[in-house]
C-alpha positions as CSV (number, residue, x, y, z in Angstrom):
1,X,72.2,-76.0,-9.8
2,X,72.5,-75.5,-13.8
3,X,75.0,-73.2,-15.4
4,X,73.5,-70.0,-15.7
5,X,74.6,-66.1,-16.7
6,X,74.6,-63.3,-14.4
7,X,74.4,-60.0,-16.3
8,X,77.1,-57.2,-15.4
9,X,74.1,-55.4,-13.4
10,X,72.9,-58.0,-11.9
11,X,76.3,-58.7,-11.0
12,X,77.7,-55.3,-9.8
13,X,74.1,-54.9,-7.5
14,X,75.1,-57.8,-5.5
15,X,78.8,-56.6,-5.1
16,X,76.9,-53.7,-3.8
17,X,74.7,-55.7,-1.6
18,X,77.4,-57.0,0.4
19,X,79.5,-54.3,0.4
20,X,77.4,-52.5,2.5
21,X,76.3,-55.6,4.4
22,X,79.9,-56.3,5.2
23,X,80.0,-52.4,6.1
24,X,77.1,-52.8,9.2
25,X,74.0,-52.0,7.4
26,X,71.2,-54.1,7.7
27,X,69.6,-56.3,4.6
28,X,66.5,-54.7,4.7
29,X,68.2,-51.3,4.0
30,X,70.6,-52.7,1.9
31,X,68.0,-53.9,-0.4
32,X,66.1,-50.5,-0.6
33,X,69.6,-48.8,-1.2
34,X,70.7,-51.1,-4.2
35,X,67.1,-51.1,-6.0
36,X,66.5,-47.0,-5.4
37,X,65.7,-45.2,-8.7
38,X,66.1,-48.5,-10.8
39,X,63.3,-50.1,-13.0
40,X,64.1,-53.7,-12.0
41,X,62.1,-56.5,-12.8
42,X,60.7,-58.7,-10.9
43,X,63.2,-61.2,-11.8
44,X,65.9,-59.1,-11.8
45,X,65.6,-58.7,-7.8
46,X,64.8,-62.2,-7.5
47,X,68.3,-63.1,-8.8
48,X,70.2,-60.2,-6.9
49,X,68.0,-61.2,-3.2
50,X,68.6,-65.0,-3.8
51,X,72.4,-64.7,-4.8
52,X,73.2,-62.0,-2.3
53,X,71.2,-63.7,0.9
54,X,72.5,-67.3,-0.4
55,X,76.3,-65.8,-0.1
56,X,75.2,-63.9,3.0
57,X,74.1,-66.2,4.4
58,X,77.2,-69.1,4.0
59,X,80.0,-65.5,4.7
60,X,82.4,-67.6,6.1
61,X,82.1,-70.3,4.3
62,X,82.8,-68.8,1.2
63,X,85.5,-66.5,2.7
64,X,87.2,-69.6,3.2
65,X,86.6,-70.7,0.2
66,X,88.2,-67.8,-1.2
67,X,91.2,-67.9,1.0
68,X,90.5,-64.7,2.6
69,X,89.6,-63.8,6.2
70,X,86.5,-62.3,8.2
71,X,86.1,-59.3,8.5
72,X,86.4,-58.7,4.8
73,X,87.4,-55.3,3.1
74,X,85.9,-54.0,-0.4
75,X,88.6,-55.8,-2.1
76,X,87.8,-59.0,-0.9
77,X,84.4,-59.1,-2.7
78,X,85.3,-59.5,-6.5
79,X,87.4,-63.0,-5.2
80,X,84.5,-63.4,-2.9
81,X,82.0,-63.9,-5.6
82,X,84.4,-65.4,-8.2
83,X,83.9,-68.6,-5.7
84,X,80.6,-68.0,-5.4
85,X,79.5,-68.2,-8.8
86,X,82.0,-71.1,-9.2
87,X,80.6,-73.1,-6.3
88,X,76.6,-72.2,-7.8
89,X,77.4,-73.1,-11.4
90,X,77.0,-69.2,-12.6
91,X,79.3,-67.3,-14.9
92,X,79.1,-63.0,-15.2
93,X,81.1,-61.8,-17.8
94,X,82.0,-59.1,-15.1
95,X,84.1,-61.5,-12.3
96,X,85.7,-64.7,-13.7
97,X,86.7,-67.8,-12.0
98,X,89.4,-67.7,-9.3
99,X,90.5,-71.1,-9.4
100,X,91.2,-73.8,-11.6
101,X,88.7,-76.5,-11.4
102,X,91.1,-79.2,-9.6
103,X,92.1,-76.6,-7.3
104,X,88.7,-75.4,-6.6
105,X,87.7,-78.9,-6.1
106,X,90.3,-79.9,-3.9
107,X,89.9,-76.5,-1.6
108,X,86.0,-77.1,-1.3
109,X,86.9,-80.7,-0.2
110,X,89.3,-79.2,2.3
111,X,86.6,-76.7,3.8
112,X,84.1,-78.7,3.7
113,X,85.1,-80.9,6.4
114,X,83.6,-78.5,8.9
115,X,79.9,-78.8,9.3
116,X,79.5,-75.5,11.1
117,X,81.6,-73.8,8.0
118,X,79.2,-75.4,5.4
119,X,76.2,-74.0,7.2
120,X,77.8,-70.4,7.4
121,X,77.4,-70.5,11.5
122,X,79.8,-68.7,12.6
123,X,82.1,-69.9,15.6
124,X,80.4,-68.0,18.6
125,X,76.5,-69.2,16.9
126,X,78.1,-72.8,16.9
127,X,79.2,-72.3,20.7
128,X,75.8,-70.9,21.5
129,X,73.7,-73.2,19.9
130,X,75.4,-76.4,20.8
131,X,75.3,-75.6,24.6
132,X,72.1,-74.2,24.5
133,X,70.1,-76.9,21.8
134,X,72.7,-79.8,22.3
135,X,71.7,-82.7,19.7
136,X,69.0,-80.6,18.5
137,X,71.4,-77.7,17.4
138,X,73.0,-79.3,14.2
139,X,69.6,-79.8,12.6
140,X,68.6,-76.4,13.4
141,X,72.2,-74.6,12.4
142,X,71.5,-76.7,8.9
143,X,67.6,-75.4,8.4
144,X,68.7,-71.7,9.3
145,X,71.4,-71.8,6.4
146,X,68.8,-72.7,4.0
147,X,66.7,-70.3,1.5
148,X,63.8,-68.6,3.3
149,X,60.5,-69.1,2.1
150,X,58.1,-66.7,1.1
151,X,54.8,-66.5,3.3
152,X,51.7,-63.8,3.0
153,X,48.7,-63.8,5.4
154,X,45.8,-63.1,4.2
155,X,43.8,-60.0,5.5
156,X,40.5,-61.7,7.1
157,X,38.8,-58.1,7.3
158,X,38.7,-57.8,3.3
159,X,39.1,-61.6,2.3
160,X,40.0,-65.2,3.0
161,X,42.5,-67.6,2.0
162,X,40.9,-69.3,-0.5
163,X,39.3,-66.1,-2.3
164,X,43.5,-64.7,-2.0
165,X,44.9,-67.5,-3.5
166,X,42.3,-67.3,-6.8
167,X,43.0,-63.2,-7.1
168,X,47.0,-63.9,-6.5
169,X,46.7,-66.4,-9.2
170,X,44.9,-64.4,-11.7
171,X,48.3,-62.2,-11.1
172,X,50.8,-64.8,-11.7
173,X,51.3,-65.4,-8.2
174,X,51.6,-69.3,-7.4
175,X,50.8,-70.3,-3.9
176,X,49.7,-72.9,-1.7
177,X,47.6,-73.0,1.6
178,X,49.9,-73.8,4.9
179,X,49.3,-76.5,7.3
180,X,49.0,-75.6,10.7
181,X,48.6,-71.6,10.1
182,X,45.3,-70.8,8.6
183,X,46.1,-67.6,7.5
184,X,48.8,-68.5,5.6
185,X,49.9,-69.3,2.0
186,X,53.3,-70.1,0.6
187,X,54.5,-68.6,-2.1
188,X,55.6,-70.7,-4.9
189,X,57.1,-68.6,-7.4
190,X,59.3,-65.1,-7.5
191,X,56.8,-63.1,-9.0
192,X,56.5,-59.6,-7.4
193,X,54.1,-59.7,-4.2
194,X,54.1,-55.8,-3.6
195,X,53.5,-54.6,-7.7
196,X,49.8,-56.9,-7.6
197,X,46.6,-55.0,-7.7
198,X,45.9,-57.5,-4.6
199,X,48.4,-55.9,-2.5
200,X,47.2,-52.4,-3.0
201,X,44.2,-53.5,-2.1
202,X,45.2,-54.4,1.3
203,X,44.3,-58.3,0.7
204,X,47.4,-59.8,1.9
205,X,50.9,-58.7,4.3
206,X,54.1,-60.6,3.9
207,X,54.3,-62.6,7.1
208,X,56.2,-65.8,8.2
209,X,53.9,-68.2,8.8
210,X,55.4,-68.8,12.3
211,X,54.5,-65.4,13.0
212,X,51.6,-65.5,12.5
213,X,51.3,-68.6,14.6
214,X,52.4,-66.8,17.4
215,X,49.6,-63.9,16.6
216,X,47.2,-66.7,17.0
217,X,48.2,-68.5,20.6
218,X,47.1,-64.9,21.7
219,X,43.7,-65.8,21.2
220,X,41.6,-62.5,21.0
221,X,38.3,-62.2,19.9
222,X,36.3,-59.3,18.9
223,X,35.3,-56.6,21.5
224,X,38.2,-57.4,24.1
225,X,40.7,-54.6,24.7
226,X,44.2,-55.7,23.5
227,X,47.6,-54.1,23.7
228,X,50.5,-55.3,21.4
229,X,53.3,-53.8,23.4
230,X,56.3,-54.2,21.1
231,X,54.7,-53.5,18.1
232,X,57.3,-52.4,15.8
233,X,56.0,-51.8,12.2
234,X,52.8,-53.9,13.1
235,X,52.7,-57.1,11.3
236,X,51.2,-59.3,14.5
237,X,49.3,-55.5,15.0
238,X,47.3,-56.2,11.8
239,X,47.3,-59.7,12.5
240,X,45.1,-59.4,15.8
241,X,43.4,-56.5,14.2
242,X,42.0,-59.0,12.1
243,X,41.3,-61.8,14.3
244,X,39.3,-59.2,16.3
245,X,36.9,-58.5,13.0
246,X,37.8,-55.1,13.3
247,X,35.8,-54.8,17.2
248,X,37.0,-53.7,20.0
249,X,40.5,-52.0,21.2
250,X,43.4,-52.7,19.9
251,X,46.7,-50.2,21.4
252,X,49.8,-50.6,19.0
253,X,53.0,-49.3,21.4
254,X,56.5,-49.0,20.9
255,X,59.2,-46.8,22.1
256,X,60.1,-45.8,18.6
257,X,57.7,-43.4,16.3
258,X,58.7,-44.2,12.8
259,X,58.0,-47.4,13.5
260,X,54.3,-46.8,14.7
261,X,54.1,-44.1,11.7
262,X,54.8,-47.2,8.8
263,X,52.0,-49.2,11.4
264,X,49.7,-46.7,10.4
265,X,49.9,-46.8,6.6
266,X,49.7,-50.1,6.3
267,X,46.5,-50.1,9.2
268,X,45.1,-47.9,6.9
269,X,45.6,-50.3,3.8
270,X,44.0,-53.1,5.6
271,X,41.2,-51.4,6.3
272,X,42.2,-51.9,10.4
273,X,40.4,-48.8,11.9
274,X,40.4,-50.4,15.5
275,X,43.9,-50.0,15.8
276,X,45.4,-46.7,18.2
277,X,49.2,-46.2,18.3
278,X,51.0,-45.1,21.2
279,X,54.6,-44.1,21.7
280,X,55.9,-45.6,25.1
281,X,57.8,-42.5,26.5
282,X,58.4,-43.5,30.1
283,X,57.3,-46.1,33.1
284,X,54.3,-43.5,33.1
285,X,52.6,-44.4,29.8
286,X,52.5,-48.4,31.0
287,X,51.0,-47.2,34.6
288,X,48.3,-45.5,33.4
289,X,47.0,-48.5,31.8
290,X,47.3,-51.0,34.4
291,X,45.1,-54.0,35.2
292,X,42.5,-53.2,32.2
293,X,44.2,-55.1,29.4
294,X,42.0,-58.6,28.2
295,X,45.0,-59.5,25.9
296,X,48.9,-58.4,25.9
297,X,51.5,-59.3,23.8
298,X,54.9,-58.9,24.2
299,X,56.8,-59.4,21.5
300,X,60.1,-58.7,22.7
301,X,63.7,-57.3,21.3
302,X,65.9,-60.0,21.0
303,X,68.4,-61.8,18.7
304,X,67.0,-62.6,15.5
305,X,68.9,-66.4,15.6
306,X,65.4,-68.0,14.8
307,X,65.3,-65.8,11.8
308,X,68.7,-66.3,10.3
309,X,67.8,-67.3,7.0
310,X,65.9,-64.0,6.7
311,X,68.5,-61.6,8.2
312,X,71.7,-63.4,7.9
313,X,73.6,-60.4,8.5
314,X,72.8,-61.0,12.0
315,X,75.6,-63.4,12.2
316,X,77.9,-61.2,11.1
317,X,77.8,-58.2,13.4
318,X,77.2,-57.4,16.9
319,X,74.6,-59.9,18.1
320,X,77.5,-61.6,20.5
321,X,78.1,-58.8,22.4
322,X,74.3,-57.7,22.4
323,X,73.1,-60.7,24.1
324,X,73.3,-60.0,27.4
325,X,71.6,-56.6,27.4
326,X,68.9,-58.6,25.4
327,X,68.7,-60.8,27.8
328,X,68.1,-58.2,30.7
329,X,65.8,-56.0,28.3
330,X,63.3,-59.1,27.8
331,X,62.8,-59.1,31.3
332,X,62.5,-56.0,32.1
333,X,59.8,-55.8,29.8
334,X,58.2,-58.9,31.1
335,X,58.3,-58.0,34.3
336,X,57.2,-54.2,33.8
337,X,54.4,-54.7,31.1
338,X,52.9,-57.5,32.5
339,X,51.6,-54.7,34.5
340,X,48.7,-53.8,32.1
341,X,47.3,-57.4,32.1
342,X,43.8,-57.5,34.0
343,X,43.1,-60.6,36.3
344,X,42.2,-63.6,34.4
345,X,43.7,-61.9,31.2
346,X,46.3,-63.8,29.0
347,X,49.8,-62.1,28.0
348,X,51.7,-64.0,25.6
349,X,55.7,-63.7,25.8
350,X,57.1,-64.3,21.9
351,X,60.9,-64.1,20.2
352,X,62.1,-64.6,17.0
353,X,64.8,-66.8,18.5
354,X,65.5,-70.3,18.9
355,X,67.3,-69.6,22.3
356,X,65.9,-70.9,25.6
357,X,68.0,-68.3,27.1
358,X,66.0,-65.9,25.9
359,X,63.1,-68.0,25.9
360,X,61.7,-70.7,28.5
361,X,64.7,-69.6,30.6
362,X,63.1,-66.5,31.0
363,X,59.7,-66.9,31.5
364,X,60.6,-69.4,34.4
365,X,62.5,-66.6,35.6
366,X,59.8,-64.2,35.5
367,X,57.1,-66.8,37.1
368,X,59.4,-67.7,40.0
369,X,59.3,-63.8,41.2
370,X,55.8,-62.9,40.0
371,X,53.1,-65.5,41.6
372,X,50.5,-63.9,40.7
373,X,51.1,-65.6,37.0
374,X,50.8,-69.0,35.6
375,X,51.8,-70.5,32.6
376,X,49.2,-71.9,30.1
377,X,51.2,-73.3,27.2
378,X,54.3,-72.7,25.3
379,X,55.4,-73.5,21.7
380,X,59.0,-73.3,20.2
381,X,58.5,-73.1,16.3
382,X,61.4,-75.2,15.0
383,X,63.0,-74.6,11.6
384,X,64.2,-78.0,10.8
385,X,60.4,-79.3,11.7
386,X,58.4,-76.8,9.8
387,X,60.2,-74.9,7.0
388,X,58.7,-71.7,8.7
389,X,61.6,-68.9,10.5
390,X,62.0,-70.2,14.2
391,X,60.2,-68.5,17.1
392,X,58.7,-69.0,20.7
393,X,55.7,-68.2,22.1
394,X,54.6,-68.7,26.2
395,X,51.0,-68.3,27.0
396,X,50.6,-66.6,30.6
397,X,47.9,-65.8,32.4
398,X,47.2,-63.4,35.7
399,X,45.2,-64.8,38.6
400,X,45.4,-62.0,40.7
401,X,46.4,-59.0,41.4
């Protein structure tokens, strides 16, 4: 990377950034907390998301780096970034170089002789991941340590790719179509997504092209009666909404109602008037929908580790401990919601993790107690083979009752 200047804002947002990511909070909110009430440019939070997800994202590394230890305190953050900017060729007039060059350079060689360490993973992920992925895992510990990219689908109920990618353009917005996900395009360049006339207008969501993959291996079509049973703040929601031309019944449900309240707003931006949300408040609410579902997705809670380059602070807090309650939650809600599936009708079983523990592991699980299901296809959506986040999908379908 060439020698570039950080200003003292830029600078002092992303010692914010991870000083309340080191603190527990997630990125998302971080983000939203470090850019309230300020009249950034688009660039500006460009450089303050890359610099702060690229450190987040490599935490140990650089910690070690530093000579300091995890878990860091607020005062190991000015050193923190002072080897940062060193390794990345930057310079802020507000943090200055820790080390001499021949002692920087003779530290990074030292660290550097641990692969896991130069790919930020964490001790527990490497654990995971090799005993889990074997000779597949160091590929995939390397593409999950890398830059996201940015994806948007485009809204089939108001446009089409090709139409999105000439209005984006007229914009500033630089993108490319996606092989392999027909709703996707890539974006090329950091100009701002959500400040374009084409995003009010409901022509586009930001959505990894993996998941929207995974929308698709649903396979709904217009007039069926679907339910997206995790739905969270709806981005497969408006996906199938739109695969569905609008016809038919499409039930949003989640157990929490903020989430199913920011569904709503941006249903209502994409012009996605078949969609109802329903708050899941007991076993009752899935009962009384039984058997009458053509189409159910589950996309389950789970651990994030397909999505790592996204949410890096994932690594960094409780996601060890959580597995197993993940692990029993993902089939409990495989087992239970499968319930509203009608015979012949397809249920497809998604994560956003790279896992087979939470994965194939399970749905063999679930079809060895549940005979009544058969498995159609499944797809694990590999990081190192497609650039996109890493998820799994398991197509299942109910013949009989």
């Amino acid at each position: 990377m060439s020698s570039a200047m950080l200003s003292v804002e830029q600078t002092e947002l992303i010692n914010a950034v991870i000083e309340h990511a080191i603190a527990g909070a997630t990125l998302d909110r971080v983000y939203a907390k470090a850019f309230a009430g300020k009249r950034l440019a688009a660039s500006d939070q460009a450089v303050i998301t890359t610099h702060a997800g690229g450190l987040l994202r490599k935490l140990n590394f650089y910690t070690a780096l530093a000579g300091r230890q995890l878990p860091l305190t607020p005062q190991d953050i000015k050193p923190l970034l002072a080897v940062y900017f060193q390794h990345q060729a930057l310079h802020s007039p507000a943090v200055k170089s820790l080390l001499a060059p021949a002692d920087f350079a003779k530290r990074l060689e030292q660290v550097s002789t641990d692969l896991a360490l130069v790919d930020g993973c964490p001790a527990w992920l490497d654990e995971l991941g090799q005993r889990q992925l074997g000779e597949r895992w160091p590929a995939e510990r390397a593409a999950l340590a890398c830059e996201p990219t940015r994806f948007i689908r485009a809204n089939l109920l108001k446009t089409n790719v090709e139409k999105l990618a000439k209005r984006l353009a007229k914009e500033g917005v630089s993108t490319k179509a996606v092989a392999g996900a027909p709703t996707a395009l890539e974006v090329l360049n950091t100009a701002s997504l959500f400040r374009t006339e084409t995003y009010n207008d409901g022509w586009f969501e930001q959505q990894d092209a993996g998941s929207q993959i995974v929308a698709e291996a649903l396979d709904v079509k217009p007039g069926m009666r679907v339910v997206d049973a995790c739905a969270g703040n709806g981005g497969k929601t408006l996906a199938l909404a739109a695969m569905m031309q609008g016809k038919g019944r499409l039930l949003a449900m989640d157990v929490e109602q903020w989430k199913l309240d920011n569904l709503k707003k941006r249903a209502k931006r994409a012009q996605a008037h078949n969609i109802e949300t329903r708050l899941i408040t007991s076993s009752k609410t899935i009962k009384r929908i039984a058997l009458t579902a053509d189409r159910v997705l589950l996309d389950v809670p789970c651990s994030g580790l397909g999505v790592l380059k996204r949410h890096p602070d994932t690594k960094w807090g409780d996601t060890e401990s959580r597995l197993p309650v993940l692990a029993e939650l993902q089939q409990h809600i495989l087992t239970s919601y499968s319930r509203m599936l009608k015979v012949d009708g397809i249920l497809v079983y998604s994560t956003c993790s790279i896992m087979p523990n939470e994965n194939h592991l399970q749905v063999q699980r679930f079809l060895a107690e549940k005979p009544q299901f058969e498995l159609l296809d499944e797809q694990t959506i590999w990081p190192s083979e497609t650039g996109f986040d890493g998820f799994y999908w398991a197509k299942i379908k109910r013949v009989a009752e």
